[in-house]
N, C-alpha and C positions, 0 to 999 in steps of 0.2 A: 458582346458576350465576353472578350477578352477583358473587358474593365469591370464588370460585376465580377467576375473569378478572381482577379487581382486585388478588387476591397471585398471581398470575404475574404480572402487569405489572408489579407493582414488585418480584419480584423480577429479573423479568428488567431495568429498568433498574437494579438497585441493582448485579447483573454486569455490564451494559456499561459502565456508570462507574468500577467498580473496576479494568474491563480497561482501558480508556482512563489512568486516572490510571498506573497503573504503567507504560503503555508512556509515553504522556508524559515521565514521571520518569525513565525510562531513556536510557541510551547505548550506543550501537551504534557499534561498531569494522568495518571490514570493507571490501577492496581488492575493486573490482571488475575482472576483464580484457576488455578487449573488443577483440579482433584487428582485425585493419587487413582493410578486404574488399577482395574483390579487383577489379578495373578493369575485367573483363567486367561489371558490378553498377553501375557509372556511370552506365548509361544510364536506369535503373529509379529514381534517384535527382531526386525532385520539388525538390532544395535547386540551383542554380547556386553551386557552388563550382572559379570558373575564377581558381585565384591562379596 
């Protein structure tokens, strides 16, 4: 029982590493849109933004 536990652990950290490094490595392109809300929604808003 000790040595199945011991090779999933390390396999499972030897896949999160693997997935870490490649996202790491990686670049990501990508525009995000975020509409303007609308002024009935001011009120529910915790930031004071009075420019």
């Amino acid at each position: 029982m000790n040595t199945l536990k011991n090779s999933l652990s390390k396999m499972v950290k030897h896949t999160a590493e693997a997935a870490l490094k490649r996202d790491a490595n990686s670049t990501t392109c990508f525009a995000v849109y975020q509409p303007k809300a609308p002024q009935s929604l001011k009120k529910f808003s915790k930031v004071n933004n009075d420019k």
